[in-house]
DOBATOR-171164 format. One record per residue (C-alpha): residue in three letters; x, y, z. Coordinates in Angstrom, 2 decimals, padded with zeros to 5 digits. Layout:
BEGIN
+--------+---------+---------+---------+
| residu |       u |       v |       w |
+--------+---------+---------+---------+
|    ala |       X |       Y |       Z |
...
+--------+---------+---------+---------+
end
This chain:
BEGIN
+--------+---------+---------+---------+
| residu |       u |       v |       w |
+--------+---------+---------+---------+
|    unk | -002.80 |  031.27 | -015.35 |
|    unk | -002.60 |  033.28 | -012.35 |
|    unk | -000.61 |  032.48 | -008.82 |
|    unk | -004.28 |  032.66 | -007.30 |
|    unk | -005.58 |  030.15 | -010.20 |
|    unk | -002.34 |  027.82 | -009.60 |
|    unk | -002.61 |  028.10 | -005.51 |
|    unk | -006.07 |  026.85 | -006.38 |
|    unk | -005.21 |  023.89 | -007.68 |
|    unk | -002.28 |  023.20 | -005.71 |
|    unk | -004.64 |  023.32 | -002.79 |
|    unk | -006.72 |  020.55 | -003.30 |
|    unk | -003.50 |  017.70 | -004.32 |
|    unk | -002.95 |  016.63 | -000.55 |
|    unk | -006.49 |  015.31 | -000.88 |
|    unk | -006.15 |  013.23 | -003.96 |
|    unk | -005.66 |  009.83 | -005.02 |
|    unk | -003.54 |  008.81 | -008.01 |
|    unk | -002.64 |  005.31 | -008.78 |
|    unk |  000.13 |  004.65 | -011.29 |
|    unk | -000.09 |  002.01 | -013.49 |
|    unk |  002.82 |  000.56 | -015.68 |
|    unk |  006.37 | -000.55 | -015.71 |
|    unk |  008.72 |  000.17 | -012.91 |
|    unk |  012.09 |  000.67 | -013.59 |
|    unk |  014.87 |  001.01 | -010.92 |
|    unk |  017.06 |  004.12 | -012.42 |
|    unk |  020.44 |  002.83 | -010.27 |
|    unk |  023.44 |  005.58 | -011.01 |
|    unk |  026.89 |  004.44 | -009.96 |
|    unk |  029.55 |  007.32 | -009.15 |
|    unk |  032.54 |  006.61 | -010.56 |
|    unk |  035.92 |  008.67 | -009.37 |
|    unk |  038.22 |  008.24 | -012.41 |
|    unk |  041.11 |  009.20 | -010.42 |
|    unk |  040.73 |  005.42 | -008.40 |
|    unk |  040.44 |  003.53 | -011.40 |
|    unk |  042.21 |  000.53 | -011.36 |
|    unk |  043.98 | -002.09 | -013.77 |
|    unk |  042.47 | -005.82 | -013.70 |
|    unk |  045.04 | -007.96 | -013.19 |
|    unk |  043.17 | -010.59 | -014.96 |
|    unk |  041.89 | -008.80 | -018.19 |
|    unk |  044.51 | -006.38 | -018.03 |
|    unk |  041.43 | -003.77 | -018.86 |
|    unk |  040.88 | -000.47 | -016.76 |
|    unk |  038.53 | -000.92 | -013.73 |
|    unk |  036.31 |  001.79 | -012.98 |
|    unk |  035.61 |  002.30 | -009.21 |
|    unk |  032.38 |  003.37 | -007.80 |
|    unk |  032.20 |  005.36 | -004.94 |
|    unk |  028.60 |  005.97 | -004.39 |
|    unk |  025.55 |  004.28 | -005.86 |
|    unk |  022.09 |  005.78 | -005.60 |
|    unk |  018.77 |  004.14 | -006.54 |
|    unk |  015.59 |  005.99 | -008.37 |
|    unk |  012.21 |  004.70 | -009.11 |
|    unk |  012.32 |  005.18 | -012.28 |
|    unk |  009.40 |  004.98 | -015.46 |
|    unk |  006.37 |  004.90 | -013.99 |
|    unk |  008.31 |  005.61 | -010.89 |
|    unk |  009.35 |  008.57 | -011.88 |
|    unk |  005.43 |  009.92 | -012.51 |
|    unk |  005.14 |  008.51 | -008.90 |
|    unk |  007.98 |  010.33 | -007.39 |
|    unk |  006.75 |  013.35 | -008.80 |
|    unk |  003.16 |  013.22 | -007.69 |
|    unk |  004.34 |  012.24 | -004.39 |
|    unk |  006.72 |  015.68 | -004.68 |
|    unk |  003.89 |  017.62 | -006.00 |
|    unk |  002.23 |  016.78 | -002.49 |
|    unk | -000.60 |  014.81 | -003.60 |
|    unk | -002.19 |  012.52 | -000.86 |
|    unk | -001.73 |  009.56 | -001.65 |
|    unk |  000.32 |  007.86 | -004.49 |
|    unk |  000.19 |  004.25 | -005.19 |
|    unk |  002.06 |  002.11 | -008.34 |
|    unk |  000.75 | -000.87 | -009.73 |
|    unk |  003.27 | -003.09 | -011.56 |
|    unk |  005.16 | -006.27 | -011.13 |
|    unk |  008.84 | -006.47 | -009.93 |
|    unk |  011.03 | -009.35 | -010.39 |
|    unk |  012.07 | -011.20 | -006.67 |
|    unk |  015.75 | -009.62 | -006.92 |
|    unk |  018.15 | -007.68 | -005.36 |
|    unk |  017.24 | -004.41 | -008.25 |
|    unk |  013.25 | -005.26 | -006.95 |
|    unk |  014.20 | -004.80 | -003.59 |
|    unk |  016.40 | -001.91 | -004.04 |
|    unk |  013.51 | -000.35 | -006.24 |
|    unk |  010.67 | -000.64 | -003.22 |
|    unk |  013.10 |  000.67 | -001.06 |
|    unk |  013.26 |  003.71 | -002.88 |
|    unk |  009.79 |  004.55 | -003.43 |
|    unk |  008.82 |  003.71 | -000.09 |
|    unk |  010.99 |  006.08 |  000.97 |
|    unk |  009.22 |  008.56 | -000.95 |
|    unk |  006.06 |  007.50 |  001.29 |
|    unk |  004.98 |  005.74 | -002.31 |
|    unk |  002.39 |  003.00 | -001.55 |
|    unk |  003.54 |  000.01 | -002.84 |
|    unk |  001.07 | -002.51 | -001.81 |
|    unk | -000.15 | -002.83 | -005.56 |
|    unk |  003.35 | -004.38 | -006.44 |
|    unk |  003.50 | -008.11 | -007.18 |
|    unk |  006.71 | -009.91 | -006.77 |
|    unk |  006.81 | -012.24 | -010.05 |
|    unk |  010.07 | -014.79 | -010.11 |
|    unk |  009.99 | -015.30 | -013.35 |
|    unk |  010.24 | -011.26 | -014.33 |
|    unk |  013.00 | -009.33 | -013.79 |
|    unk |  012.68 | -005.89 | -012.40 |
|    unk |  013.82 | -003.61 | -015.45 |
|    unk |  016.74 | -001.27 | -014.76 |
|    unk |  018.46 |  001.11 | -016.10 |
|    unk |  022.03 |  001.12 | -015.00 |
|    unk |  023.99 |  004.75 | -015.38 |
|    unk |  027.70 |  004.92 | -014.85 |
|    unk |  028.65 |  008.55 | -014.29 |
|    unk |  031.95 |  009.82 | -014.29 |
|    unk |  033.35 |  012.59 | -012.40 |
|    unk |  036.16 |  014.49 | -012.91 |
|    unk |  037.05 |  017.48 | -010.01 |
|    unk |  036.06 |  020.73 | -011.57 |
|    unk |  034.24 |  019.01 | -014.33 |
|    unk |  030.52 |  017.97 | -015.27 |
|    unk |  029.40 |  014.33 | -015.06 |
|    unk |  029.87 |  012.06 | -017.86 |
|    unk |  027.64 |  009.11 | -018.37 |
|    unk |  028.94 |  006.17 | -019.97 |
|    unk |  027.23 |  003.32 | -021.37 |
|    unk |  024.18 |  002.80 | -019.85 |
|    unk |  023.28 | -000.85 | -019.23 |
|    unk |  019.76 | -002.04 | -019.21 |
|    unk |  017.76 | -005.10 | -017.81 |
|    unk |  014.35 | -005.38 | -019.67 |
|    unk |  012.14 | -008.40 | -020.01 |
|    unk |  011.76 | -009.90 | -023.62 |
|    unk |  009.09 | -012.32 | -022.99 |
|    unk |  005.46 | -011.63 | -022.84 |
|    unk |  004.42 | -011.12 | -018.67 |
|    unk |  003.32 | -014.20 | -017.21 |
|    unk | -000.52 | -014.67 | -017.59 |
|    unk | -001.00 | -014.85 | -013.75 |
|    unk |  000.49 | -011.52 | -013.34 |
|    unk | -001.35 | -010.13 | -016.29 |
|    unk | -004.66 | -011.79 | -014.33 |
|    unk | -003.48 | -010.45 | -011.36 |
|    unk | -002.86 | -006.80 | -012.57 |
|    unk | -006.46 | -006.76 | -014.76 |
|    unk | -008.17 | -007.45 | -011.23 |
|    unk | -006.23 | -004.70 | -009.45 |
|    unk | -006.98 | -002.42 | -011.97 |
|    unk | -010.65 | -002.77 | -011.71 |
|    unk | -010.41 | -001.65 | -007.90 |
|    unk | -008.25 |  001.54 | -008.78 |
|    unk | -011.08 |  002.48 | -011.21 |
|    unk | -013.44 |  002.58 | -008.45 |
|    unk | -011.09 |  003.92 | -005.35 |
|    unk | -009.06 |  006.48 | -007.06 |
|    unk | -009.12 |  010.01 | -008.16 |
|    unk | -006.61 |  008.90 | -011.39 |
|    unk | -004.83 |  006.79 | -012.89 |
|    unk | -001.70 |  007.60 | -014.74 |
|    unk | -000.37 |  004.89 | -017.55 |
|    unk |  003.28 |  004.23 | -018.01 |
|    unk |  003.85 |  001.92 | -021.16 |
|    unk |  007.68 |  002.19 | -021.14 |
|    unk |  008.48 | -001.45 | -022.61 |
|    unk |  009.16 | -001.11 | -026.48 |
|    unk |  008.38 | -005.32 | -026.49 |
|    unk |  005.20 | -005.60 | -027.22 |
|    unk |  002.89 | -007.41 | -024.11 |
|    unk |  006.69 | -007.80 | -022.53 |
|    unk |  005.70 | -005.07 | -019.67 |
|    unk |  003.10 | -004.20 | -017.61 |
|    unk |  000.07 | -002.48 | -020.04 |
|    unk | -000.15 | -005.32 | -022.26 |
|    unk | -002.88 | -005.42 | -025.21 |
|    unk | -005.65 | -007.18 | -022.63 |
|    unk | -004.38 | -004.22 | -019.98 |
|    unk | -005.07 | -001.88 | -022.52 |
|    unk | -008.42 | -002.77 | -023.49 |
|    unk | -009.65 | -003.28 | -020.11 |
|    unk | -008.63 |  000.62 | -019.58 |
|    unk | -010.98 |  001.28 | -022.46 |
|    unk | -013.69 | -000.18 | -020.51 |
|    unk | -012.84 |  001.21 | -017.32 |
|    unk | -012.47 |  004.47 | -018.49 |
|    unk | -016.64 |  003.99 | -019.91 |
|    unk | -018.05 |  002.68 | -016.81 |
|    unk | -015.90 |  005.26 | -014.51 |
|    unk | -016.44 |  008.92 | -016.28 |
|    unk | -015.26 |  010.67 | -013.03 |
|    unk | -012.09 |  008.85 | -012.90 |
|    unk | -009.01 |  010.52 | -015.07 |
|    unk | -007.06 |  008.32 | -017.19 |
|    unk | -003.83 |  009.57 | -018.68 |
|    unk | -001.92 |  007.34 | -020.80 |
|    unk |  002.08 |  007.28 | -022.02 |
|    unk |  003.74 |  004.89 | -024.41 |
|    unk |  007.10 |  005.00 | -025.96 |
|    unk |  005.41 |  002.65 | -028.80 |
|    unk |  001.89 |  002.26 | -028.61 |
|    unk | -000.15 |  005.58 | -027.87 |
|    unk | -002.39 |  005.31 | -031.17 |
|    unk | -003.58 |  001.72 | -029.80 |
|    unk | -004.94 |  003.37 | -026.40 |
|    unk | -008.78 |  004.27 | -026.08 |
|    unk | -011.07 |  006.70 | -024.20 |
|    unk | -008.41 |  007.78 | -022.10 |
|    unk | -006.37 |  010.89 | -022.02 |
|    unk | -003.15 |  010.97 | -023.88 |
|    unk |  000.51 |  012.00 | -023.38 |
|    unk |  002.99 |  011.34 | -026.69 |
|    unk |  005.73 |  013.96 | -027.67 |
|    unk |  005.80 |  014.64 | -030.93 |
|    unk |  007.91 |  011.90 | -032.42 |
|    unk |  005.62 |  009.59 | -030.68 |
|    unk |  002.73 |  011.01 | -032.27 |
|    unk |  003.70 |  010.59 | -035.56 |
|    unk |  004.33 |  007.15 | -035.45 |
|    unk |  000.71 |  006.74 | -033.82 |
|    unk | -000.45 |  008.56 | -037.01 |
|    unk |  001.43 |  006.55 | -039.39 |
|    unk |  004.07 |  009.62 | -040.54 |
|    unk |  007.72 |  010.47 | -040.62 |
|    unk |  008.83 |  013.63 | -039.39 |
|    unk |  009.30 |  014.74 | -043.29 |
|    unk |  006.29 |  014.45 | -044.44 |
|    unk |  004.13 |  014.97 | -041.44 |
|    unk |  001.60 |  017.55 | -040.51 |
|    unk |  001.57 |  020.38 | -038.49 |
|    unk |  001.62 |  019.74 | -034.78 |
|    unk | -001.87 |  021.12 | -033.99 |
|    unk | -003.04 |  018.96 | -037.16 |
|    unk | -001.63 |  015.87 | -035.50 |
|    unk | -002.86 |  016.75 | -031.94 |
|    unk | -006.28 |  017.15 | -033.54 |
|    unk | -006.08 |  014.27 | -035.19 |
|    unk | -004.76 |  011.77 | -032.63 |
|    unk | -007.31 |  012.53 | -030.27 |
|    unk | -010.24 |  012.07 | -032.28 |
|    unk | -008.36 |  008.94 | -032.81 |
|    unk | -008.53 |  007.99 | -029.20 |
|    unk | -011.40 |  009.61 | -028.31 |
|    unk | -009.87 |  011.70 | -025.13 |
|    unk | -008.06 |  015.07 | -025.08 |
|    unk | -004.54 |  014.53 | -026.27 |
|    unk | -001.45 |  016.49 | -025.11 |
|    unk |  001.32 |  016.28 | -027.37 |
|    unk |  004.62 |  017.84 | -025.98 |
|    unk |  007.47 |  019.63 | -028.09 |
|    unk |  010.05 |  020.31 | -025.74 |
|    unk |  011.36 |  023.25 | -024.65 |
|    unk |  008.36 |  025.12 | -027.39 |
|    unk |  005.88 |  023.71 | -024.44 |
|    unk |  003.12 |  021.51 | -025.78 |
|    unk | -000.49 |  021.21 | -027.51 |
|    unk | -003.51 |  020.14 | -026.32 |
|    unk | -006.60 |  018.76 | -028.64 |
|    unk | -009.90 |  018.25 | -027.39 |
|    unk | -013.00 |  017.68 | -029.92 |
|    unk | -011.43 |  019.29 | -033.35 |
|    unk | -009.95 |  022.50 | -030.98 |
|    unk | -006.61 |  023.00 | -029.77 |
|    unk | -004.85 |  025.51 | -027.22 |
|    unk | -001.08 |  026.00 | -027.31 |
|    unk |  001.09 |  026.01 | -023.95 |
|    unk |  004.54 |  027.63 | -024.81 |
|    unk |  007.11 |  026.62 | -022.56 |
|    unk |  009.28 |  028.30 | -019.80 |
|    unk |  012.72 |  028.87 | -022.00 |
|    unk |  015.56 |  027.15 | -019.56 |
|    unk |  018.66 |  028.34 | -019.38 |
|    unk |  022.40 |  026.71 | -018.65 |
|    unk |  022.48 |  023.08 | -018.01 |
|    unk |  019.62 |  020.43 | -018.40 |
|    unk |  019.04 |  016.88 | -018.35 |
|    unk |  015.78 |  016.15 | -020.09 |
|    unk |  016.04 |  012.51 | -018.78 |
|    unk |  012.73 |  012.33 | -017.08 |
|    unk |  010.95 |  015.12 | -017.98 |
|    unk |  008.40 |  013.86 | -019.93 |
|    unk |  007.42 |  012.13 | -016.82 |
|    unk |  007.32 |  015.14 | -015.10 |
|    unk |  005.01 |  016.79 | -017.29 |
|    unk |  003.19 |  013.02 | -017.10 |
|    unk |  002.59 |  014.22 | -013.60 |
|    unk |  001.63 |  017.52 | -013.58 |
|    unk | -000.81 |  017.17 | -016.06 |
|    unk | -002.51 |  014.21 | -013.78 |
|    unk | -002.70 |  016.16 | -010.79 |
|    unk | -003.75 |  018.87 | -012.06 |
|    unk | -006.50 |  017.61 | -013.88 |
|    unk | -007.45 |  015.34 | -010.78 |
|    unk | -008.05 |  018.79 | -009.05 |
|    unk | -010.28 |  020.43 | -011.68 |
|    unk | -007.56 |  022.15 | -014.14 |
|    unk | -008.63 |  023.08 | -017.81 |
|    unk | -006.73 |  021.51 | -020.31 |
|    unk | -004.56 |  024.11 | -021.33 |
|    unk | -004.09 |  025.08 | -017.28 |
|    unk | -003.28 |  021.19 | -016.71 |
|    unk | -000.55 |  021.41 | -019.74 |
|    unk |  001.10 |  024.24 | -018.15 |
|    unk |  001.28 |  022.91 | -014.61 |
|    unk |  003.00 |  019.98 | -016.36 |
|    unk |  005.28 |  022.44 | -018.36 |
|    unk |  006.39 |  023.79 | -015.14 |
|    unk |  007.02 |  020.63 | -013.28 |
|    unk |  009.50 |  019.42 | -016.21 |
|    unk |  011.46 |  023.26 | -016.38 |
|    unk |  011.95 |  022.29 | -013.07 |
|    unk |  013.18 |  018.79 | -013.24 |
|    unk |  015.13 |  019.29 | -016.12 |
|    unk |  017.77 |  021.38 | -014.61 |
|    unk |  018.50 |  019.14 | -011.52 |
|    unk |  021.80 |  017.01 | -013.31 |
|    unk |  021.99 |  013.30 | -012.86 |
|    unk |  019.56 |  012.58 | -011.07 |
|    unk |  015.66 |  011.70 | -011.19 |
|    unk |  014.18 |  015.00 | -010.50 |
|    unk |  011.29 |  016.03 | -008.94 |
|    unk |  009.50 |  019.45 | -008.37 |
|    unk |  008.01 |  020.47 | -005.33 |
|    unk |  004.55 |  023.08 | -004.88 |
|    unk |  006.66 |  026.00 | -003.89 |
|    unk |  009.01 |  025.32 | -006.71 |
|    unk |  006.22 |  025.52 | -009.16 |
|    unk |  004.89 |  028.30 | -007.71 |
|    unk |  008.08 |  030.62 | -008.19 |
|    unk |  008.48 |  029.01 | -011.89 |
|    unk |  004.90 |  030.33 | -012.82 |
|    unk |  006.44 |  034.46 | -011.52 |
|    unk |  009.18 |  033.33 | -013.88 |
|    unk |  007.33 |  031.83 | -016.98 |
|    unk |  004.74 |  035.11 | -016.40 |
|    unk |  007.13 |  037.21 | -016.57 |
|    unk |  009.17 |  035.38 | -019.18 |
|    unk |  006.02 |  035.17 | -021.52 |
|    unk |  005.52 |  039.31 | -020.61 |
|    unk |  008.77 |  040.21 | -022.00 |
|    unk |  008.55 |  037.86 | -025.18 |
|    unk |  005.40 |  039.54 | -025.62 |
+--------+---------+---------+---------+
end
């Protein structure tokens, strides 16, 4: 790809429309300064003290603060929240991201899934996380959210460029993009050709048809029914798993970039080699992102896979916390990755 070819597409994503579907997580990091910890007087156990806590939409708020980076238009989420203190926190944040989060229904009997990271910091030293703590929901979503969601859906079809799929809840029908979610995108995707569909799942990405796919490579295995052992080739299984779904499939591989399959062909996307520091927490959301947009403006598939590469070299290096990349930071990662790929060549 050329900076022309990339300009081009970075051009038209102030005038597009991308509605992201799935679970919303609040990604809530708590600073902790070792050097104030304290000694409970009642469980005579050491008391860390947090000095600063910051709040992320995280999951399919990630892809949404990334889009909304990226500078496309507009950027809407579609999920359910629970009526708590992390569901407020969580709107907060992406509405501060100018996220449009009218699509968000307030469900008491969910709770609003979060991922709690304690990081410690020592003067001089990197961050340490410590034991994450999660909130999740482990019963199926309540039917009149489900009914709720399917009808919101059917507008996005209709009044949006895209819509990107976050399936982030290993439980199955316990999130968002439950198995009558999932079918109705089948549909949709049919009766709305001109609308791009991009779907994610930590569990589930063999289940998903006619729309576009997003697994890494562990996650395409398990679609396929293989362990990494006795599995095939990537391009085999890229081939394979979208025939399967009957959409392109990308199928990342970290920092080697990823595949893309369309029709019994695929095109390889190396990636931009990182150096120092990273965080990969995130960045297959990133790519998630990239890839949408992209596509949403016209982007090949293999163009599409590397604006999403270059989103996630981006986002990678920026060290607890949920990263983002912005136009011009893409643009001066393609000079980079150009002449990266030059010299390896």
């Amino acid at each position: 790809m050329t900076p022309q070819e990339l300009d081009e597409i970075l051009a038209r994503f102030p005038d597009l429309k991308v509605c992201v579907l799935g679970d919303l997580f609040l990604d809530k990091y708590l600073d902790i300064d070792p050097a104030l910890a304290e000694t409970s007087l009642e469980t005579g156990l050491e008391a860390h003290q947090v000095v600063q806590v910051r709040c992320y939409p995280g999951a399919a708020g990630t892809v949404a603060a990334n889009l909304a980076a990226l500078g496309v238009g507009r950027v809407a989420l579609l999920s359910a929240i629970g009526d708590d203190g992390e569901g407020y926190e969580l709107r907060r944040a992406a509405e501060r991201l100018g996220i449009d989060c009218a699509r968000l229904r307030v469900e008491p009997e969910f709770h609003t899934p979060t991922y709690t990271k304690p990081l410690s910091h020592s003067p001089g030293g990197k961050p340490v996380e410590l034991n994450r703590l999660d909130i999740k929901n482990r019963r199926p979503l309540p039917a009149e959210a489900e009914e709720w969601i399917l009808a919101r859906l059917e507008e996005a079809a209709a009044g949006f460029d895209a819509i990107a799929i976050v399936d982030q809840v290993q439980e199955r029908n316990c999130g968002v993009v439950t198995d009558r979610v999932r079918a109705a995108l089948a549909r949709l995707a049919q009766r709305h050709p001109r609308t791009v569909l991009v779907a994610d799942s930590r569990c589930r990405i063999g289940e998903f048809r006619n729309v576009i796919v997003k697994p890494n490579r562990a996650e395409a295995l398990a679609a396929l029914g293989r362990t990494a052992a006795a599995g095939s080739d990537p391009a085999g299984l890229a081939i394979e798993l979208a025939a399967r779904v009957g959409r392109p499939a990308f199928v990342t591989l970290g920092d080697e970039g990823l595949l893309v399959a369309e029709a019994g062909h695929v095109w390889a996307v190396p990636g931009y080699r990182v150096s120092g520091e990273v965080d990969p927490v995130g960045a297959g959301d990133s790519v998630m992102a990239g890839i949408v947009a992209a596509l949403s403006s016209g982007a090949g598939l293999p163009q599409a896979g590397l604006v999403g590469c270059l989103v996630a070299s981006i986002t990678i290096q920026q060290i607890g916390v949920t990263g983002t990349a912005s136009p011009a930071q893409v643009r001066q990662r393609l000079v980079e990755y150009r002449a990266q790929q030059g010299s390896a060549g």
